[in-house]
Steps between C-alpha positions, in 0.01 A plus 500: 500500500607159647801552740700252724638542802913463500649238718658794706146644546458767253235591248594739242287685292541679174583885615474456852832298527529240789255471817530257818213226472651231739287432838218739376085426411371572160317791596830604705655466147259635321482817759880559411409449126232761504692719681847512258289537208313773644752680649686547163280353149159470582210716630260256728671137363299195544722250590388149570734212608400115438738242585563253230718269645645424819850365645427088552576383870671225596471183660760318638590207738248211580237528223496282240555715243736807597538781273370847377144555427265799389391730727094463587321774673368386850792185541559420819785247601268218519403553164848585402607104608159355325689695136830335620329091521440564840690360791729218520422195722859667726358883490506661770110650471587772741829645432450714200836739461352854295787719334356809408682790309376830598611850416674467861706186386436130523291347821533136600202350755331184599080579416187266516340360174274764508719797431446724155756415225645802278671501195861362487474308832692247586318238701718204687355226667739358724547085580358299784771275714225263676 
């Protein structure tokens, strides 16, 4: 069965009810899966998880074209900026601002071009003065 993933983090299954998917792998998912059909429908369940589709990340600030684009496995923030038109000519090329949601809240930091990208990122790339 295709399932989503709520916008507060839940997946819920026919007969197992509700289960807490936010911040966790697919085989961490699938794990907790396995293990609620098991426990009360299912002797030895195969359970495989396959994500379909991803939250987009974001791109904001000096690109030329700011916005919300699909998730790629393996994006880094350089590549990130190359989906958003790439720099403008008053980009500041090495102040990148990452805000991150994680199951501990929301984290705001400065990181280098190189850093890994997830789902539902919000990239900023802040102005130049000189």
């Amino acid at each position: 069965a295709i399932v989503d993933i709520a916008d507060d983090g839940m997946l819920e299954l026919p007969l197992v009810g509700k289960l807490e998917a936010r911040g966790k792998t697919a085989l961490e998912l699938r794990a907790l899966v396995t293990e609620a059909v098991d426990r009360d429908f299912v002797i030895d369940p195969k359970v495989d998880i396959v994500i379909a589709r991803y939250q987009p990340f974001y791109v904001l600030g000096e690109v030329n074209t700011p916005g919300s684009y699909d998730f790629m496995l393996g994006l880094n923030m350089r590549k990130a900026v190359a989906e958003a038109g790439g720099f403008t000519r008053r980009a500041a090329k090495t102040q990148v601002q990452l805000t991150r949601r994680t199951v501990h809240g929301q984290t705001v930091r400065d990181v280098s071009l190189d850093t890994s990208v997830f789902p539902g990122d919000v990239i900023e790339i802040k102005r130049r003065w000189f």
